[in-house]
Each structure stands twice: as C-alpha cells, then as structure tokens.
N, CA, C and O atoms as a MOPAC input file, in Angstrom:
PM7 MOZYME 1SCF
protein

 N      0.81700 1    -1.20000 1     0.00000 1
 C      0.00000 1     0.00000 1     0.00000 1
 C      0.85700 1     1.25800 1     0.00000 1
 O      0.39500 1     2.35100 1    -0.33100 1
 N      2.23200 1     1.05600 1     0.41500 1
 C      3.30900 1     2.49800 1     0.28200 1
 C      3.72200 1     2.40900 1    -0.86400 1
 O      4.91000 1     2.19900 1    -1.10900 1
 N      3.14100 1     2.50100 1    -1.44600 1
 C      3.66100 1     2.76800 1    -3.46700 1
 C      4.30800 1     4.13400 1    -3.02100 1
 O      4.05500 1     4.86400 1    -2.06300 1
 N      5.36800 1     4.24600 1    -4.19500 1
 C      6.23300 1     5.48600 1    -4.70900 1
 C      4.94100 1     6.98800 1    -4.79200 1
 O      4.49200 1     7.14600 1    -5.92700 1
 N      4.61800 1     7.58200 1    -4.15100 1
 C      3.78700 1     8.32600 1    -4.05800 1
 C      4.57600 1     9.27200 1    -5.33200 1
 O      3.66300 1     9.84400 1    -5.92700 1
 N      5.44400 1     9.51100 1    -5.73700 1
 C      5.51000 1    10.47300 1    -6.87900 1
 C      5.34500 1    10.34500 1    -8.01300 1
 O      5.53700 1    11.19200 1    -8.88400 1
 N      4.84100 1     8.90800 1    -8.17500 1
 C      4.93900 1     8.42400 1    -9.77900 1
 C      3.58700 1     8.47100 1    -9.86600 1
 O      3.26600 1     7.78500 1   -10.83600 1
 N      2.28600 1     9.10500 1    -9.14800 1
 C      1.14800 1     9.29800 1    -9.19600 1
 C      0.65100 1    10.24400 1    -9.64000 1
 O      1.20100 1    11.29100 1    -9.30100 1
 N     -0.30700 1    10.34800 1   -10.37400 1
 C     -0.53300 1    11.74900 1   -11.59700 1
 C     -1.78700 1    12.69500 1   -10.69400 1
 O     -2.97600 1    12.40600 1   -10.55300 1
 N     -1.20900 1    13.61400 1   -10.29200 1
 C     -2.72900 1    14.59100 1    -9.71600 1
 C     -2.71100 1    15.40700 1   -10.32000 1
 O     -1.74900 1    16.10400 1   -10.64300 1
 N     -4.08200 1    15.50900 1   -10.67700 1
 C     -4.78900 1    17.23300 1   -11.17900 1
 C     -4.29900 1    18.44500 1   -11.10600 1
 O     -4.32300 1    18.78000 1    -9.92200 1
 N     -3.93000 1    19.15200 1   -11.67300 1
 C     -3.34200 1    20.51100 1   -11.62000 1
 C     -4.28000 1    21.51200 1   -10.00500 1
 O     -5.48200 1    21.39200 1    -9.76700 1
 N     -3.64500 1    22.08500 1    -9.46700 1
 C     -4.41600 1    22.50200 1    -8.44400 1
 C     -5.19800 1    23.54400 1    -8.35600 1
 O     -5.71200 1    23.97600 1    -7.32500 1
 N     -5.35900 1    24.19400 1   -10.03000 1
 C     -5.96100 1    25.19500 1   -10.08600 1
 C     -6.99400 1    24.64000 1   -11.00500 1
 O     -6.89200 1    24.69300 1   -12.23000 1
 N     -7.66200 1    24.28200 1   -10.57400 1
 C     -9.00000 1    23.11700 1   -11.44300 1
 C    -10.27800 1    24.50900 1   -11.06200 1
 O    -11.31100 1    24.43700 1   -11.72800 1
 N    -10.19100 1    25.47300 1   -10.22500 1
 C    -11.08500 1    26.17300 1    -9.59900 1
 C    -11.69400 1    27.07300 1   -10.41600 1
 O    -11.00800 1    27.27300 1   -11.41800 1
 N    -12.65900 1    27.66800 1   -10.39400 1
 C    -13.26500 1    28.57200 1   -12.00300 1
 C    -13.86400 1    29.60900 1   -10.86300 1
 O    -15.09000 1    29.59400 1   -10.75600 1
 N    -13.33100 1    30.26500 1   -10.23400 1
 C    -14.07500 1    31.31700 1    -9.31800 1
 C    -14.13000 1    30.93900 1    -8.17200 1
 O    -13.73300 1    29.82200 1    -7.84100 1
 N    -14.83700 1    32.14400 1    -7.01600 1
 C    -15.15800 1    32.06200 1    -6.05400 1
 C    -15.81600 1    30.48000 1    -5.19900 1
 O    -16.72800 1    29.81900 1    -5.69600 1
 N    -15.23400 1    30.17100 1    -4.08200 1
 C    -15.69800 1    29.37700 1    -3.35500 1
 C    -16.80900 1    29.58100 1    -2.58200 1
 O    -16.67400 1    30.55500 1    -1.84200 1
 N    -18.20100 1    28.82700 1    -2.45300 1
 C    -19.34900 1    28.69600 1    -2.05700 1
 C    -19.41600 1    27.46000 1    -0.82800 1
 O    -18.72400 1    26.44400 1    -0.89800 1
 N    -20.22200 1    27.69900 1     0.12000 1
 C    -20.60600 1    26.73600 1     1.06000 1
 C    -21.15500 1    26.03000 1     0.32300 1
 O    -21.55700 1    26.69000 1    -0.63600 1
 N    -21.54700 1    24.40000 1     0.19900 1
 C    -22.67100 1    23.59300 1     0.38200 1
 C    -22.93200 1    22.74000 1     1.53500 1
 O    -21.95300 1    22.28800 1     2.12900 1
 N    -23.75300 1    22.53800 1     1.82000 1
 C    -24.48000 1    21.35700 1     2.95400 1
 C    -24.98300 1    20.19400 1     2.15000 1
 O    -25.88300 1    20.32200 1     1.31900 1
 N    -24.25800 1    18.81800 1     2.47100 1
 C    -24.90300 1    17.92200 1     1.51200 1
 C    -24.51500 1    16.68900 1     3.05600 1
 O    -23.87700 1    16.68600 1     4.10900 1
 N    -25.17900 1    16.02700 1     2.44800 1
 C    -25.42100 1    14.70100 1     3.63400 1
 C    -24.76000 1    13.18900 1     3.04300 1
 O    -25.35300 1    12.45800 1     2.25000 1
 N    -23.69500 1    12.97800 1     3.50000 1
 C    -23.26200 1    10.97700 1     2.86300 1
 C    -23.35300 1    10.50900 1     4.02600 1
 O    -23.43800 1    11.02100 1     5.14200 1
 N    -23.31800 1     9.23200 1     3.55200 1
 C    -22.86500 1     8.05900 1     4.57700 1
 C    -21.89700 1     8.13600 1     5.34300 1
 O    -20.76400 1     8.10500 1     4.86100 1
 N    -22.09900 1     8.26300 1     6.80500 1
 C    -20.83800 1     8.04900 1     7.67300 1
 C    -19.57900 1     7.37400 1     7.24800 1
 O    -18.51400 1     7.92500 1     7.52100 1
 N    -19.58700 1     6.15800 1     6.56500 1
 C    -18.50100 1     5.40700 1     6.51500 1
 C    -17.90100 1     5.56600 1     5.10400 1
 O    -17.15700 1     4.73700 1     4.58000 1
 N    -18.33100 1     6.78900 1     4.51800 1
 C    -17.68900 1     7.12800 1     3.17600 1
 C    -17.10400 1     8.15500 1     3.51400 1
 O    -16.03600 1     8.54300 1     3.03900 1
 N    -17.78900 1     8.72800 1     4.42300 1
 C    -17.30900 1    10.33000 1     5.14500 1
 C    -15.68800 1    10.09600 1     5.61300 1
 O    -14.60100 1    10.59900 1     5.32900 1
 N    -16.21000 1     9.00100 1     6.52400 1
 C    -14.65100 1     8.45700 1     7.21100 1
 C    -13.67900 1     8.13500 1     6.06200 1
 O    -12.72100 1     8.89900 1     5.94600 1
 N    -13.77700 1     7.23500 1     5.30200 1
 C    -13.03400 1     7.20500 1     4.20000 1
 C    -12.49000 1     8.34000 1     3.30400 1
 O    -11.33900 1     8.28800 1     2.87100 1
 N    -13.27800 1     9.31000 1     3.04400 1
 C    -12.91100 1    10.36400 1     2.55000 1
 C    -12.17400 1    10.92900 1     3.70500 1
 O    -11.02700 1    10.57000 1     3.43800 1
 N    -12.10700 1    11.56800 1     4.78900 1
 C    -11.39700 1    11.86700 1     5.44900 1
 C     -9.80200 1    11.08200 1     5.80600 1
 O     -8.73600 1    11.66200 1     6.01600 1
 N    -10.04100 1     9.73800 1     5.79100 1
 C     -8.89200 1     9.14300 1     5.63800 1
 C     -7.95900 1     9.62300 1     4.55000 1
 O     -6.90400 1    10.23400 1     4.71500 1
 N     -8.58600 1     9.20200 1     3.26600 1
 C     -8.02300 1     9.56800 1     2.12700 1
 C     -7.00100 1    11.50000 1     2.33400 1
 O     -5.79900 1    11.65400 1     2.54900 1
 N     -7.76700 1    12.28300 1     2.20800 1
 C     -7.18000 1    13.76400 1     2.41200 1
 C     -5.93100 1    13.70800 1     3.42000 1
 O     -4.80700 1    14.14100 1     3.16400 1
 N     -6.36200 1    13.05800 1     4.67800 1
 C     -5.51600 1    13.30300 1     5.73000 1
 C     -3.83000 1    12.66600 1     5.16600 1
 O     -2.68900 1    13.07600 1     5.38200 1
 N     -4.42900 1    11.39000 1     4.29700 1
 C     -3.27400 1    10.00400 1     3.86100 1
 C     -2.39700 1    11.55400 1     2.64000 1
 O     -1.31200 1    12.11000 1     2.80700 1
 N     -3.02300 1    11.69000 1     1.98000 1
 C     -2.70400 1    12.82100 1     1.30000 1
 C     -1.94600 1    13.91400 1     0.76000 1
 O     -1.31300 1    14.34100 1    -0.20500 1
 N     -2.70100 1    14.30000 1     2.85700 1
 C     -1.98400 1    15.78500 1     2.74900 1
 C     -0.76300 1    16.62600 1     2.13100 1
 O     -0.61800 1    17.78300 1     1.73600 1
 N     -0.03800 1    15.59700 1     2.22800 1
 C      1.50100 1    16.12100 1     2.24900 1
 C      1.93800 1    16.17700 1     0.67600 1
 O      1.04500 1    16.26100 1    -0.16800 1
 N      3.11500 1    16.13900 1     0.33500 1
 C      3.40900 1    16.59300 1    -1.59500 1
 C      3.31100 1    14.79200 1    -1.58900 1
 O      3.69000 1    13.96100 1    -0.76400 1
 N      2.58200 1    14.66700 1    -2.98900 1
 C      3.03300 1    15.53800 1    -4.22400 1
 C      1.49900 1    16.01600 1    -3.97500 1
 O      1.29100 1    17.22000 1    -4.12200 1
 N      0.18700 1    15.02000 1    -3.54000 1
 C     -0.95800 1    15.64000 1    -3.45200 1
 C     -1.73400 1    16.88300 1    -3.32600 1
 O     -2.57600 1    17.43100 1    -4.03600 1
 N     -1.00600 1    17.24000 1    -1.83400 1
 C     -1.47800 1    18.21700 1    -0.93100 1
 C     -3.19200 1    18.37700 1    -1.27400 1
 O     -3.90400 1    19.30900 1    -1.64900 1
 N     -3.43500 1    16.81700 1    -0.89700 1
 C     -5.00700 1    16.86200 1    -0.51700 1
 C     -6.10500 1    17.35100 1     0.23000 1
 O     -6.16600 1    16.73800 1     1.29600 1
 N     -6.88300 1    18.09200 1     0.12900 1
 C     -8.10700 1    19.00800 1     1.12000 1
 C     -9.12200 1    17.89200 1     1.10000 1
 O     -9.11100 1    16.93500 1     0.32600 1
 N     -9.98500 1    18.13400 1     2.03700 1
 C    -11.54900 1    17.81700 1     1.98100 1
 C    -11.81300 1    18.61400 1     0.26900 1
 O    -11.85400 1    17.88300 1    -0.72000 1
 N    -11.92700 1    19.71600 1     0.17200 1
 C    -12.47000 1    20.67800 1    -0.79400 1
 C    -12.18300 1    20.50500 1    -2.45700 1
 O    -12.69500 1    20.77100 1    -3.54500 1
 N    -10.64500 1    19.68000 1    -1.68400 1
 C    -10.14000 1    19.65800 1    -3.53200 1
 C    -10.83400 1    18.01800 1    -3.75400 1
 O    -11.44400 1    17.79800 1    -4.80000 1
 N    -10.71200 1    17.07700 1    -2.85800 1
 C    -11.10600 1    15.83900 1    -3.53200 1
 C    -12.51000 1    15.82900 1    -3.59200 1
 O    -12.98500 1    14.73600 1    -3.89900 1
 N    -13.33300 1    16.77100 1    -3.37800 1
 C    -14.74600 1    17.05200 1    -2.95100 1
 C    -14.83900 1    17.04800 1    -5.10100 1
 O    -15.07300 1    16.19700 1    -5.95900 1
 N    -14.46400 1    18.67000 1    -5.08300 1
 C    -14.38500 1    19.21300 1    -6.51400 1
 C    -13.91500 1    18.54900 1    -7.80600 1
 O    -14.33000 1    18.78700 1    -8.94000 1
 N    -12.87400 1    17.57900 1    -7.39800 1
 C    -12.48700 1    16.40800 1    -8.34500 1
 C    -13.38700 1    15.92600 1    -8.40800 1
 O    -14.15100 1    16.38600 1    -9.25700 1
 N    -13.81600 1    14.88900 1    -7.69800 1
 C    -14.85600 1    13.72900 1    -7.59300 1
 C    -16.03700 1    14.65000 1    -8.63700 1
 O    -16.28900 1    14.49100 1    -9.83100 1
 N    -16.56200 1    15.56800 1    -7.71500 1
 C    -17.73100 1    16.28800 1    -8.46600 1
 C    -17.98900 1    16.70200 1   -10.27900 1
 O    -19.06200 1    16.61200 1   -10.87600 1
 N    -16.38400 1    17.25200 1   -10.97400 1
 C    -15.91600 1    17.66900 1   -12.00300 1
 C    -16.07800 1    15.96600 1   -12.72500 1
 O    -16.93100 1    15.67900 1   -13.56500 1
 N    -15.40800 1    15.33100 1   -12.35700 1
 C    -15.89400 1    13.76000 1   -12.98300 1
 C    -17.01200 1    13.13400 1   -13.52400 1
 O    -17.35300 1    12.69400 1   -14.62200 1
 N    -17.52000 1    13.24300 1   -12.29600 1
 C    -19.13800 1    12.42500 1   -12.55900 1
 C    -20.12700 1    13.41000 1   -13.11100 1
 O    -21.14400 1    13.03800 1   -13.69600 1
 N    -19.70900 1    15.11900 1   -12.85200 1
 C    -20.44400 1    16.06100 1   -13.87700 1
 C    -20.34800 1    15.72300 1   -15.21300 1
 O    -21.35700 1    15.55900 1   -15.89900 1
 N    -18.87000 1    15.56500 1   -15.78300 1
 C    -18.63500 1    15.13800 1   -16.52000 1
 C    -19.24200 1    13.61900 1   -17.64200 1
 O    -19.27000 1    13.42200 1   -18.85700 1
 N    -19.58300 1    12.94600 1   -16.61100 1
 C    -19.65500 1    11.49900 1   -16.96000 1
 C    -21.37700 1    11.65000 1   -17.24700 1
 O    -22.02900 1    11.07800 1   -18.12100 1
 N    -21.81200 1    12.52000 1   -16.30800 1
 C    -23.13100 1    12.98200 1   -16.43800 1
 C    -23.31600 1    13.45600 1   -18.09900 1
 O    -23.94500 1    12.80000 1   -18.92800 1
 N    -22.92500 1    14.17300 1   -18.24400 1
 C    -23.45700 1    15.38600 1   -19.30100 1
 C    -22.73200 1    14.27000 1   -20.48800 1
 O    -23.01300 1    14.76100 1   -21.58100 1
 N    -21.91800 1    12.97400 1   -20.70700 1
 C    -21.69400 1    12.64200 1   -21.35400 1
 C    -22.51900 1    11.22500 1   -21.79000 1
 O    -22.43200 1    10.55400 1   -22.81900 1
 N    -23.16200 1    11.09000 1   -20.86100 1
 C    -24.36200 1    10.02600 1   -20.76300 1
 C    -25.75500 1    10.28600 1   -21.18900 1
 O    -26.56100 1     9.54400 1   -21.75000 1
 N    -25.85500 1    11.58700 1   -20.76900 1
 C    -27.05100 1    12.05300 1   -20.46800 1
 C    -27.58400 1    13.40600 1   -21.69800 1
 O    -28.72600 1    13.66800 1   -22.07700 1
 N    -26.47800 1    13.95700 1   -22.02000 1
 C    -26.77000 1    15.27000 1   -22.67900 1
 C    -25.72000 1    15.75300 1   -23.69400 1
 O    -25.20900 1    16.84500 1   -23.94300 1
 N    -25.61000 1    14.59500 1   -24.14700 1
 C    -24.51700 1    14.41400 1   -25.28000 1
 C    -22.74700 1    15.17000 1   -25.06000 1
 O    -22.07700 1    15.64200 1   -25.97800 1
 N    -22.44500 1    15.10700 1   -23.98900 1
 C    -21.39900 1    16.02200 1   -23.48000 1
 C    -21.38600 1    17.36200 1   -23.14700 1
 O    -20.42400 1    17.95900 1   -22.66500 1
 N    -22.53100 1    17.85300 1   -23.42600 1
 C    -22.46100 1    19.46100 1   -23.93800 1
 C    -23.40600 1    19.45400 1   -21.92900 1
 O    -23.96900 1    18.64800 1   -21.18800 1
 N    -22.99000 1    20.98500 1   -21.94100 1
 C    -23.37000 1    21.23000 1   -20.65100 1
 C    -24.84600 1    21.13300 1   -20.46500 1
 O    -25.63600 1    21.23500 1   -21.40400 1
 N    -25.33500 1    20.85300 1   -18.72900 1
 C    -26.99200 1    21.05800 1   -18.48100 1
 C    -27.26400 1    22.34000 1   -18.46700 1
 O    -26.49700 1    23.27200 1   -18.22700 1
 N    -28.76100 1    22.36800 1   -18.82300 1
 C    -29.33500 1    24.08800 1   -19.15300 1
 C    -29.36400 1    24.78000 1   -17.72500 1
 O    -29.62000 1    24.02600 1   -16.78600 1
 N    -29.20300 1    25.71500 1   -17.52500 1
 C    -29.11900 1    26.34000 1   -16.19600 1
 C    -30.78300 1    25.83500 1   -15.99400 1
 O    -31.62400 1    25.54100 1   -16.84400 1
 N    -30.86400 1    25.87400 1   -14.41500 1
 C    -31.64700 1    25.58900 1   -14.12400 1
 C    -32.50600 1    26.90400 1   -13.24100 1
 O    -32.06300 1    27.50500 1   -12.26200 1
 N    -33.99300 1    27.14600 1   -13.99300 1
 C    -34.76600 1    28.55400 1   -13.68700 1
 C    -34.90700 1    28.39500 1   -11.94500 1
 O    -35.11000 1    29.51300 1   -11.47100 1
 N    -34.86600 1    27.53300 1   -11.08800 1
 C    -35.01700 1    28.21400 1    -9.55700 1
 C    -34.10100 1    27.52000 1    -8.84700 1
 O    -33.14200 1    26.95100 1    -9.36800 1
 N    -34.40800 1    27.53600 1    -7.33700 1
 C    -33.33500 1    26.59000 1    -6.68100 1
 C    -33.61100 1    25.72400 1    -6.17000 1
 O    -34.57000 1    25.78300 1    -5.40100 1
 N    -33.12200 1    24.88800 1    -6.29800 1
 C    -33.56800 1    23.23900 1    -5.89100 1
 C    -34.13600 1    22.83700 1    -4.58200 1
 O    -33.39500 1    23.04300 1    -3.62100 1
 N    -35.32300 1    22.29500 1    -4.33300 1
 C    -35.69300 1    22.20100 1    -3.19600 1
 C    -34.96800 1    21.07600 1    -2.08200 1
 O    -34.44700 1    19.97600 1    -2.26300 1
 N    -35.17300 1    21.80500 1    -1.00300 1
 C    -34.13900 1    20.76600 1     0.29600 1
 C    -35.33100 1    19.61200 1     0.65600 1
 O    -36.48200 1    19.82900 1     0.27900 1
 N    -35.04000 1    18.52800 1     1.31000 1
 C    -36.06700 1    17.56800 1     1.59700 1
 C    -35.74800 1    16.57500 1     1.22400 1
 O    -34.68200 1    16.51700 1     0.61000 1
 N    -36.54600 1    15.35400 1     1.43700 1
 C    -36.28200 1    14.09300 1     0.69800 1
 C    -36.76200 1    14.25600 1    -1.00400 1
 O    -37.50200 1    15.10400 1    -1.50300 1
 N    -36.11200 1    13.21900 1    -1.59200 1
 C    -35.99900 1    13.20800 1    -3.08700 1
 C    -37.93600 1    12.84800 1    -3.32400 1
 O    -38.45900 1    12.37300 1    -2.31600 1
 N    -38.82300 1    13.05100 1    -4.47600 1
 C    -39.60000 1    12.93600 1    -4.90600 1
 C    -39.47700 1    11.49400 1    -5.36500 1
 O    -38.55000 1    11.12100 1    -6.08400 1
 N    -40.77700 1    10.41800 1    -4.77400 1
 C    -40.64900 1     9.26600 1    -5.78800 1
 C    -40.78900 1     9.33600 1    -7.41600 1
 O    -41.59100 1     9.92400 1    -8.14100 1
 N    -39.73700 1     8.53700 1    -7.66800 1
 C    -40.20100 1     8.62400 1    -9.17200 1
 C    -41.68200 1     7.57100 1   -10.20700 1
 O    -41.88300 1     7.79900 1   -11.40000 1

C-alpha cells in the first residue's frame, strides 16, 4: 500500500473557475470516514489533498460522466429556480 507516491498523476491545483461557495450535503458516515482518511493520507506533496479539492475532483468527474451520458457532453441548461431541500420525490 506504500507505493512510490511520486509516480502518481494529480490534477493541476488550479482546477477552480471562481469564487468558493458553502454547500451542505449529507453521505454516509462510513464514506465520510473514508474520505477523510483519504485527504488526511494525502496531505503532504506531491498531493497536498483538502476535503475541498477531492470534494471538486470527484464532483468535475461524474459532472462530466453525467453530461456525457445524459446530454450528449455538452453542458446542463441552467436551471430557472433553486432546488428544493427535503427528501428526493418518488419517481
């Protein structure tokens, strides 16, 4: 599990497109922990892993994987209000 930590390829660290925003979002405890493991395992070069940056990776991905599944690659239409808090609507 101690692989050569420098021969590992990370993301440029300026992946950021503007101002930083709060969100409140809710996971599973034991992914939480894991993710926290992960950042902390991290921290140090070549990574220099945050909560915030592996948050924004992860997110930039599966946006990605989204809009390439779903909406032919090309971006989703802004959306006219703001999303309601609560449990999800059955489908």
């Amino acid at each position: 599990m101690d692989s050569d930590l420098t021969t590992l390829k990370f993301p440029a660290a300026a992946e950021s497109r503007g101002p930083k925003v709060r969100a409140t979002l809710y996971l599973p405890a034991d992914l939480l922990d894991e993710i926290r493991d992960a950042a902390s395992y991290l921290a140090g070069y070549p990574a220099r892993m945050t909560l915030t940056k592996l948050a924004e990776q992860a997110f930039r991905r599966e946006l990605q994987r989204l809009k390439e599944t779903y909406h032919h690659g090309t971006d989703f239409p802004q959306r006219m209000e703001e999303l309601k808090g609560g449990r999800p609507l059955a489908a």
